[in-house]
C-alpha positions in Angstrom: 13.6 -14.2 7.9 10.4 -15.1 5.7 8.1 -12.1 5.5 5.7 -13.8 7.6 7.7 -15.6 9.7 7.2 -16.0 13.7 10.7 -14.6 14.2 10.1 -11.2 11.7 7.0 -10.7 14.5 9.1 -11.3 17.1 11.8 -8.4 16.0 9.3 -6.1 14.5 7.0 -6.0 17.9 10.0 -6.2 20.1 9.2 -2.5 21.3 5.6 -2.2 21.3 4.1 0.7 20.1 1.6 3.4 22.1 -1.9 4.5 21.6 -0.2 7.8 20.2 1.7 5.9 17.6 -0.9 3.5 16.6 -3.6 5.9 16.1 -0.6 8.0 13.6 -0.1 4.5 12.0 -3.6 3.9 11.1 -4.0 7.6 9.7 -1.5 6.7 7.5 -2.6 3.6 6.3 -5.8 5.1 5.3 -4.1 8.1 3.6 -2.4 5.5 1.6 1.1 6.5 3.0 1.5 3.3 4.5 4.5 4.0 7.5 7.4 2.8 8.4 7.5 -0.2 10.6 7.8 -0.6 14.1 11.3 -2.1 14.2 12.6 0.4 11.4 11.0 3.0 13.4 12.7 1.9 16.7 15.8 1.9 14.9 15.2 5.5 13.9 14.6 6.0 17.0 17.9 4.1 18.7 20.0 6.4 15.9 18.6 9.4 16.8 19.2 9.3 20.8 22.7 7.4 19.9 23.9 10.7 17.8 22.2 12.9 20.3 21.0 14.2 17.4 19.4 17.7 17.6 19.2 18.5 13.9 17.3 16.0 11.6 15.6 16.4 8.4 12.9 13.5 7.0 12.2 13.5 3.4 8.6 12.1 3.6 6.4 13.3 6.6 3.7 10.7 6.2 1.5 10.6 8.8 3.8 11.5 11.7 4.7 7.9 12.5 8.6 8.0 11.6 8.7 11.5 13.2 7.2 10.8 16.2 10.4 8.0 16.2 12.9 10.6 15.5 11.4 13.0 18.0 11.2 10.4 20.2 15.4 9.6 20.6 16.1 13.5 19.8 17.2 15.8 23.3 14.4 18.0 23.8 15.9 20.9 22.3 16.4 19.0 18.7 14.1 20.4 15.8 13.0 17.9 13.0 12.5 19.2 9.8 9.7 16.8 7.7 9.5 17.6 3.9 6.1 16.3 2.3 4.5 17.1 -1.2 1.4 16.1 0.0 -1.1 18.9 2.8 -3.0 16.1 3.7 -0.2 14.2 4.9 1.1 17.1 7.1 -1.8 17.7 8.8 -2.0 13.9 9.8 1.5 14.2 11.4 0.7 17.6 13.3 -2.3 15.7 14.7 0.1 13.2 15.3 2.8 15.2 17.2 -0.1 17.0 19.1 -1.0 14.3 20.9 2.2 12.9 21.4 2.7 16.7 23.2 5.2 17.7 21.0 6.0 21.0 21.3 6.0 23.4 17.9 8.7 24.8 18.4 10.4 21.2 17.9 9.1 20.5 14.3 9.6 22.1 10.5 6.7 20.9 8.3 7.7 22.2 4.7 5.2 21.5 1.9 6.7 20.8 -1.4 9.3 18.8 -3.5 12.2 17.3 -1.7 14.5 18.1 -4.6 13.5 21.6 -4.5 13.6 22.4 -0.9 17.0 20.3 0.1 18.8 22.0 -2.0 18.1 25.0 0.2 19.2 23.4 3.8 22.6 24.3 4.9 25.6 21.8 4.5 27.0 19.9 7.2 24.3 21.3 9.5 22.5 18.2 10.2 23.0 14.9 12.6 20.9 12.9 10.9 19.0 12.4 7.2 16.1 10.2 7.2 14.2 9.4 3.6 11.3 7.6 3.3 10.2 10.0 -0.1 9.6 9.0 -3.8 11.3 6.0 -4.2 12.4 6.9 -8.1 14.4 9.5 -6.7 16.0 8.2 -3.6 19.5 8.1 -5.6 19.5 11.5 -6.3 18.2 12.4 -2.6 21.3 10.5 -1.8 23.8 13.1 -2.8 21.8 15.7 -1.1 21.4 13.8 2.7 25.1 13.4 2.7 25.8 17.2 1.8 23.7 18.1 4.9 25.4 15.8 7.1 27.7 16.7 9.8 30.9 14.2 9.5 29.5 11.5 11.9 25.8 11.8 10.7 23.7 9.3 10.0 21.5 8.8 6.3 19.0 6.3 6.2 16.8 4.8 3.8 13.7 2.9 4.0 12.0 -0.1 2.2 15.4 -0.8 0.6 14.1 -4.0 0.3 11.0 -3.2 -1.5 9.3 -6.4 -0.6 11.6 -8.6 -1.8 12.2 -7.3 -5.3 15.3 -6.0 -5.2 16.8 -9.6 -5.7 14.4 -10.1 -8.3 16.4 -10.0 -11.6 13.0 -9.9 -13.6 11.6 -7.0 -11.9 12.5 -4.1 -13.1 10.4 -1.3 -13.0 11.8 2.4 -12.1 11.1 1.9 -8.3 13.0 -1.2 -7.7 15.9 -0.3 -10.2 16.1 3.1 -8.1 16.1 1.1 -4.7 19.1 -1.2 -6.1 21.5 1.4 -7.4 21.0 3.7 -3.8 22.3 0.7 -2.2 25.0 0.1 -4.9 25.7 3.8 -4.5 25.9 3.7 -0.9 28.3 0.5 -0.6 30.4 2.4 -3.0 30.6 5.7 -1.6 34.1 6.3 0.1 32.2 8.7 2.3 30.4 6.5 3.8 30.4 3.5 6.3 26.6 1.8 5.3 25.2 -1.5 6.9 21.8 -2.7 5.6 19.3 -3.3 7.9 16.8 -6.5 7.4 13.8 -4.6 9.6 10.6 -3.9 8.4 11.0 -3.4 4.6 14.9 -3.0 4.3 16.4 0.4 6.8 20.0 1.4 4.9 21.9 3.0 7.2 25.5 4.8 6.5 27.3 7.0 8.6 29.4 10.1 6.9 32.9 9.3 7.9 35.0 12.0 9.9 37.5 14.0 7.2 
């Protein structure tokens, strides 16, 4: 599919997406922490209520867009816990989850640098890892997200793509080189079953493999 291309719409809008969600999307847009989009977030979404999943950590709050996802295929008693460096982003996505309803009680914002706080989650105590973070560091959150997984969980990555580059020999800059050797890491990783996802800007997906 071209980036433009009348079948990309059709996939991307397949699931339209509510007042709640586009007012959180638009937030982010002009906070310059452009979301996830709306066929990566349905899939976020599909994953979560296919694992049941009632633990979940997000390495990127944003604007509350790919949380409200999550939240939105999580059983009522799951609790998302949304790791941003930025304030500004955090109060977008409580707005967010406020008038989506969202109970507190359902969400952990925590302020400050993914490499210092997911260190300090519990392994194996999570259904599902969702990063959407610096994208220099998304090999090193790599080895992280699958520590906290429960065997069966779920790790996904967005804009693994990175508009296009990826399969651009000539570009590389630390972002794309970062988003190729994640996905090299995760094809390789005996630990893990991974598909890549063409929707949006690129969703890897791997699953922890039972022991």
């Amino acid at each position: 599919m071209t980036p433009d291309s009348p079948l990309r719409d059709y996939v991307e809008h397949f699931l339209p997406e509510d007042d709640v969600l586009t007012a959180a999307r638009s937030r982010g847009v002009e906070l310059g922490c452009v979301p996830i989009g709306s066929g990566g977030g349905a899939a976020l979404r599909f994953l979560a209520a296919a694992l049941q999943a009632k633990a979940v950590v997000e390495v990127g709050t944003g604007a509350g867009v790919s949380g409200l996802y999550l939240l939105g295929g999580m059983p009522v008693a799951g609790v998302l816990t949304s790791i941003d460096v930025d304030p500004e982003h955090q109060r977008a996505a409580r707005k967010a989850f406020t008038e989506a309803k969202i109970q507190v009680s359902r969400t952990r914002l925590i302020m400050g640098h993914a490499l210092d706080v997911l260190p300090r989650l519990t392994d194996g105590a999570y259904d599902l890892v969702f990063v959407d973070g610096a994208k220099a560091e998304y090999p090193r959150y790599l080895d992280e997200g699958v520590r906290l997984l429960r065997p069966g969980g779920v790790i996904a990555f967005d804009n693994v793509l990175w508009n296009g580059r990826v399969v651009d020999p000539a570009n590389r800059d630390q972002d794309t080189t970062a988003m190729r050797e994640v996905a090299r890491s995760v094809r390789e990783d005996d630990r893990l079953v991974p598909v890549l996802l063409p929707l949006s800007d690129g969703l890897l997906v791997a699953a922890k493999k039972q022991q």
